[in-house]
C-alpha positions in Angstrom: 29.6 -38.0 -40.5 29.6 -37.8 -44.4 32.6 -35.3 -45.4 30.8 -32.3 -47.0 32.4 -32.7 -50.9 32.9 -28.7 -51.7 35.3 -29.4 -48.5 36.9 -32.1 -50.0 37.6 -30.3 -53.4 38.8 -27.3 -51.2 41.3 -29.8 -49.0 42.2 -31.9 -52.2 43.6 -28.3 -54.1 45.0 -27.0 -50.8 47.2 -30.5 -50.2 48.1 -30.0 -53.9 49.3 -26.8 -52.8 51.6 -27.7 -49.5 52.9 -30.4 -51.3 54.3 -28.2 -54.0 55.5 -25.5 -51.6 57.3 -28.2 -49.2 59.1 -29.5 -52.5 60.0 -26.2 -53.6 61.3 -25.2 -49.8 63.4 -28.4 -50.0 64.8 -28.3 -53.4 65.8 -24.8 -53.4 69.6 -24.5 -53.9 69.7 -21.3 -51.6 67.9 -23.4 -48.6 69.3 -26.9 -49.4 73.0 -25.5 -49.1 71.8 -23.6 -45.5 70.1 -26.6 -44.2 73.5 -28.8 -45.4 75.9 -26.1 -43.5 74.0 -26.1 -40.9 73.0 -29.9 -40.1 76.1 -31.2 -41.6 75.4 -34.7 -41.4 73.4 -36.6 -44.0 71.4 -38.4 -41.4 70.5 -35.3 -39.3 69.1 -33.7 -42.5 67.0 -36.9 -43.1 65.9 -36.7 -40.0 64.8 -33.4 -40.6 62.9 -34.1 -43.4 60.9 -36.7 -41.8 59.8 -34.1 -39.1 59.0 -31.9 -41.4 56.8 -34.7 -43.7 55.4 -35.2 -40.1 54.3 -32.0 -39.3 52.9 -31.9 -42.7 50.4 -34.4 -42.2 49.8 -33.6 -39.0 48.3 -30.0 -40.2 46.5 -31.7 -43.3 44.7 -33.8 -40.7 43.8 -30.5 -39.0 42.7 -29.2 -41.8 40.4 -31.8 -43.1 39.1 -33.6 -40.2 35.6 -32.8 -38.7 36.0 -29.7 -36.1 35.2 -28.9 -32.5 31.7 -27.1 -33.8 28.8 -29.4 -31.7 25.7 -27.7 -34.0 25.4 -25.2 -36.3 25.9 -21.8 -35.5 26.1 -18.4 -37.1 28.9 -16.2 -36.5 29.6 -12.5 -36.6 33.0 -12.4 -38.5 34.3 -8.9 -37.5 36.8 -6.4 -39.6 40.4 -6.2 -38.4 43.4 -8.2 -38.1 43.6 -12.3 -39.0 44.5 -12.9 -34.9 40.7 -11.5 -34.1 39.3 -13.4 -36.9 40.9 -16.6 -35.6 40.0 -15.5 -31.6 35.9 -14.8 -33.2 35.9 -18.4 -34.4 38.0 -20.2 -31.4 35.7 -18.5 -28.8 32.6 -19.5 -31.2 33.3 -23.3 -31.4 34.4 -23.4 -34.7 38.3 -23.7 -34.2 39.9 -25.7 -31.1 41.1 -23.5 -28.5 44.7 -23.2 -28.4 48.3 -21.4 -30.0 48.2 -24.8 -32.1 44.9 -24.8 -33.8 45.2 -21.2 -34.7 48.6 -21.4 -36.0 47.9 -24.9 -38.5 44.8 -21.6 -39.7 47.1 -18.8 -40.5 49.3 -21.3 -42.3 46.0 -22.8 -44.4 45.0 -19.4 -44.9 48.5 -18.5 -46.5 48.9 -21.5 -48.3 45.6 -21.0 -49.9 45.4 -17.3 -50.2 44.8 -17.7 -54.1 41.2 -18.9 -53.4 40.6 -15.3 -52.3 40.5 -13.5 -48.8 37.7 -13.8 -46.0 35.2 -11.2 -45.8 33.7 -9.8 -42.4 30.4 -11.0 -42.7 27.6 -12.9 -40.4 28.4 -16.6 -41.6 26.3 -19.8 -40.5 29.2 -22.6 -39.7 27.5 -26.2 -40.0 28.4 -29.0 -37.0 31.9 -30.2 -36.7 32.9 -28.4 -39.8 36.2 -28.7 -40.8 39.1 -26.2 -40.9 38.9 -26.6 -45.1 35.4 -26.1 -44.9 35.6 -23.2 -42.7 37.9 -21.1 -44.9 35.4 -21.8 -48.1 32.7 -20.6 -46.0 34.8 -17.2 -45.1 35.1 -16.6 -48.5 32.6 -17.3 -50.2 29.4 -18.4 -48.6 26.2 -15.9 -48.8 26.0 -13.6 -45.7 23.1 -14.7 -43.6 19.9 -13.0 -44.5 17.4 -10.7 -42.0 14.1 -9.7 -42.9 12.1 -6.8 -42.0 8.1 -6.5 -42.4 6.5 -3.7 -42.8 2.6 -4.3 -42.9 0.2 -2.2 -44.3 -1.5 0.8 -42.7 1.5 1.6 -40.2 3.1 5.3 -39.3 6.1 6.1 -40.0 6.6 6.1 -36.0 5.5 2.6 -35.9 8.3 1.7 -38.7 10.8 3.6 -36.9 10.4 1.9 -33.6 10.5 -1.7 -36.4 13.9 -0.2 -37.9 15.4 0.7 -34.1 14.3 -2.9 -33.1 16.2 -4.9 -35.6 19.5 -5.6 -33.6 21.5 -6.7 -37.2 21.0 -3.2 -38.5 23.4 0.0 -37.9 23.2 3.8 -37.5 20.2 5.8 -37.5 17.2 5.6 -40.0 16.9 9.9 -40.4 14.4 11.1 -41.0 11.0 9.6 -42.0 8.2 10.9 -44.6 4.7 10.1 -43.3 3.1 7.4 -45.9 6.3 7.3 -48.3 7.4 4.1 -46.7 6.1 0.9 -49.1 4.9 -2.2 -47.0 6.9 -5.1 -47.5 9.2 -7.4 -46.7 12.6 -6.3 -46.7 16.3 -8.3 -46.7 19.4 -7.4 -45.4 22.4 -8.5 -44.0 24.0 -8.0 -40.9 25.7 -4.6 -40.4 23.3 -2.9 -43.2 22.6 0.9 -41.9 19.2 1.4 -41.5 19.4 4.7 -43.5 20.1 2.8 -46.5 17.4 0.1 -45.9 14.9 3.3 -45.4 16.0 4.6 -48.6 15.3 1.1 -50.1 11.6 1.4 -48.8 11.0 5.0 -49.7 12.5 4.1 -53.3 9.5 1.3 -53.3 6.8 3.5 -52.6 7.7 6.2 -54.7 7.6 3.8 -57.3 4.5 2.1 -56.6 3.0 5.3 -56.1 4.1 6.9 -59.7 3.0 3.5 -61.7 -0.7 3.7 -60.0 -0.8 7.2 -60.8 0.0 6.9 -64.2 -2.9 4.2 -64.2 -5.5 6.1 -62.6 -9.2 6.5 -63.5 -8.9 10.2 -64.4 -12.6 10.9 -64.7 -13.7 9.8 -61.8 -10.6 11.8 -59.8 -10.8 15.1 -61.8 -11.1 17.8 -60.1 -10.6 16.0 -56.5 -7.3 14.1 -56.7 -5.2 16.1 -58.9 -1.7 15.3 -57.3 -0.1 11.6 -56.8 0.6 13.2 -52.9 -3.4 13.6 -52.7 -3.8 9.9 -53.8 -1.4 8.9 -51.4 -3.0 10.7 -48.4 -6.5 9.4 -49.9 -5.6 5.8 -50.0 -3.8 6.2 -46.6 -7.1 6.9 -45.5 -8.7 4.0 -46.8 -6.0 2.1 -45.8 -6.8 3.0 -41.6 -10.8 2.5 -42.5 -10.9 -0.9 -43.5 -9.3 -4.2 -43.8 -11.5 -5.8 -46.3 -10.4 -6.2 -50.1 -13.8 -5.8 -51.3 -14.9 -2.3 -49.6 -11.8 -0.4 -50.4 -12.9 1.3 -53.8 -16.5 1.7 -51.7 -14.8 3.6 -49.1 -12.7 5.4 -51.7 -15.5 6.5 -53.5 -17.7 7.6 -50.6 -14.7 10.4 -49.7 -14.3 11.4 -53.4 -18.4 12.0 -53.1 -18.1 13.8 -49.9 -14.8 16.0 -51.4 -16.5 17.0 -53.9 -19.3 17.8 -52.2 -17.8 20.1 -49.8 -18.5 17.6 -47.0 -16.6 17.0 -44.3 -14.3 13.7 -44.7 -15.3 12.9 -40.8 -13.4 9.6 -40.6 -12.0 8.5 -37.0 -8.3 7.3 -38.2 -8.0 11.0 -38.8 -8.7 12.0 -35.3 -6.5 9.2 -33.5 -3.5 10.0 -35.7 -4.0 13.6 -34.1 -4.6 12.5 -30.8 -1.6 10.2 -30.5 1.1 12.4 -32.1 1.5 10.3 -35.0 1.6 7.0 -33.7 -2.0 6.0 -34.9 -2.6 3.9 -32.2 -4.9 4.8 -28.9 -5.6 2.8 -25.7 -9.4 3.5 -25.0 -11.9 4.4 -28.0 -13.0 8.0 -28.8 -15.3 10.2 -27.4 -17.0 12.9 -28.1 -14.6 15.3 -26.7 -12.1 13.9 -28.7 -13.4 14.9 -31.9 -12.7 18.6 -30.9 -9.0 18.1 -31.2 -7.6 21.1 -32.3 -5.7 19.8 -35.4 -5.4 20.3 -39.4 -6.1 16.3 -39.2 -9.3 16.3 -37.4 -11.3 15.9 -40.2 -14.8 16.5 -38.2 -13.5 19.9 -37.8 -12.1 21.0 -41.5 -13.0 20.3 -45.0 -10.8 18.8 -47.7 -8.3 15.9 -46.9 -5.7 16.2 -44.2 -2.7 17.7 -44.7 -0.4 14.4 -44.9 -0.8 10.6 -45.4 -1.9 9.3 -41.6 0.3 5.7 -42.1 1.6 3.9 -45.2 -0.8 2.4 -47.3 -0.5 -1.0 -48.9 -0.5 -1.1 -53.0 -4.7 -2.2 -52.4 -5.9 0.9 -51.0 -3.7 2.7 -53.1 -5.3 1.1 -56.7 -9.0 1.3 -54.2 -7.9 5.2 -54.4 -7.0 5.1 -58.0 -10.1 3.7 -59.4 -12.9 3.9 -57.4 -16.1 2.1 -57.2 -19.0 3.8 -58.9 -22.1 5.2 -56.9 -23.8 7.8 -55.0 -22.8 6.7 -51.3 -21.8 9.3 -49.0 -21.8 7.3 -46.0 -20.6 4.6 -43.8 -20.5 2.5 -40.6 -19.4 -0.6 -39.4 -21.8 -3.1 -39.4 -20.4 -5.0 -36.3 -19.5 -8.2 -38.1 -16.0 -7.4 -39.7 -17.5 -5.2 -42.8 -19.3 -2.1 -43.3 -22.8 -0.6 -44.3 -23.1 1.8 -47.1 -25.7 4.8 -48.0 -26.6 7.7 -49.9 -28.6 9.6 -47.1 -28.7 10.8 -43.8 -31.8 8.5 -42.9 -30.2 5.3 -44.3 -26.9 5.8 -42.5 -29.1 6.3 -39.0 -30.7 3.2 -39.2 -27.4 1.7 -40.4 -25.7 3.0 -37.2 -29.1 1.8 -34.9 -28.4 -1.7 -36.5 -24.9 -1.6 -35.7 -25.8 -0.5 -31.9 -27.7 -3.4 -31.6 -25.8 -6.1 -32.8 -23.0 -4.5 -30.7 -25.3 -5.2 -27.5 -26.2 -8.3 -28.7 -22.9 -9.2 -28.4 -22.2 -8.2 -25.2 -25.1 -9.2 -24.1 -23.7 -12.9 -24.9 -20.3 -12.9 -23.7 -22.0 -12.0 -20.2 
């Protein structure tokens, strides 16, 4: 296997190293005149020497040559003492086992303690890296790096349950604002508390949130939108209603219409984010009954927007809120192919909703 070359550089300075501390440790005057009294024969000192040149080499072959590691693997380097650092990365593969192995690795680790000291980090080790190799690593290779997604249009219970699930995280989240969460995709590292990471997302949206704001098509909002929280629980709205690019400012502009109107909003998302405590998510479709609910979301029951954003909207439905499409459309269905049909009346949006009836039996109709 080809020697990696930052490990070479790192076992080529180390060796430098030993080979400067061995000749200090044998031409100091203090030590040479113990070693003298004490083997008091010139050839037992020689022979001491050589055992000492030999268990020199010995532990720079340790060092340099390929390790015990048979693929790559990422380890957890904990805090604590050197001894549980060196037990992590014995039981992991990437030292031998063995009093041996892990005392030629305290004694690399002293001799090269210049270089810096290891972190407690979650480290990827490469196959059969070396014990030179190993310690560059420890100090100074990047942390490996998680990532979190948080799509579009999902409640804060959703993201929770995201947060709670990611087993390299720590702590708590804390408490979570309805819609002040910005989808994205986050990176961490191991250990990250999850309080901090939801501080990184609610940081996002708040300034996603402030920029389209300052951007918005004030004419067309006056009067209706007058807050950035409004916008937010507007294009939250959106967000839950449809998927497609195109109809967002469409569906945006049929609610400002209907606000200021008086009407009643009447959008389904509304009623499944009361009915499922927040989670925005139901088993079975709605009825009739279920538009009843007794809840300051239902918007078939109460005028005016609900009193929070139902799930966290992406940065499209919040622009689609922003700046509306122009038009008198107060009205809207699904038109049973992935879109939705528009209209301005009563009568249109009936025949619209008798259209999408019967391309919904036609459908089933042909899976049978």
């Amino acid at each position: 296997m080809t020697q990696d070359p930052s490990s070479n550089k790192t076992a080529s300075s180390a060796l430098k190293r030993v080979e400067e501390m061995l000749k200090d440790f044998l031409t100091r005057k203090v030590l040479k005149g113990r070693l003298v009294s004490l083997l008091s024969g010139g050839r037992v000192f020689a022979l001491s020497v050589v055992a000492v040149g030999g268990l020199f080499f010995a532990g720079y072959g340790h060092y340099t040559d390929p390790g015990p590691l048979q693929t790559e693997r990422v380890v957890i380097i904990p805090h604590g003492a050197t001894g549980h650092v060196i037990s992590t990365l014995q039981k992991a593969g990437v030292l031998a086992p063995g009093s041996i192995s892990a005392l030629f690795f305290r004694t690399a680790l002293l001799l090269t303690g210049t270089e810096g000291g290891i972190h407690a980090a979650e480290l990827k080790f490469p196959a059969q890296v070396s014990m030179a190799h190993s310690l560059e690593i420890l100090r100074h290779a990047r942390p490996v790096s998680h990532s979190l997604t948080v799509a579009e249009g999902l409640t804060a219970a959703q993201i929770k349950t995201l947060l709670m699930q990611a087993s390299a995280l720590q702590g708590e989240p804390g408490e979570m604002k309805e819609g002040y969460i910005a989808p994205e995709t986050y990176f961490y590292t191991w250990g990250m508390e999850r309080q901090k990471l939801l501080q990184r997302m609610e940081e996002l949206m708040l300034a996603t949130l402030e920029d389209v704001w300052s951007q918005r098509d004030q004419e067309a909002l006056q009067g209706v939108i007058d807050t950035p929280e409004q916008l937010l629980i507007l294009a939250s709205l959106i967000e839950r209603e449809t998927s497609v690019a195109e109809e967002r400012p469409e569906v945006a502009r049929v609610f400002i219409n209907r606000l200021r109107q008086g009407m009643r909003l009447q959008t389904d998302p509304t009623v499944i984010y009361a009915l499922s405590s927040g989670e925005g998510v139901l088993e079975g479709g709605l009825t009739h009954e279920d538009m009843k609910v007794d809840s300051p979301y239902n918007t078939y029951l109460h005028t005016g927007l609900p009193p929070g954003p139902i799930c966290s909207p992406g940065v499209a439905s919040l622009e689609a809120a922003a700046h509306p499409a122009e038009g008198d459309s107060l009205y809207f269905v699904a038109t049973g192919h992935g879109g939705h049909a528009f209209a301005h009346t009563l009568s249109e949006q009936t025949a619209h909703v008798k259209a999408y009836k019967k391309a919904k039996e036609a459908s089933s109709s042909g899976e049978e």
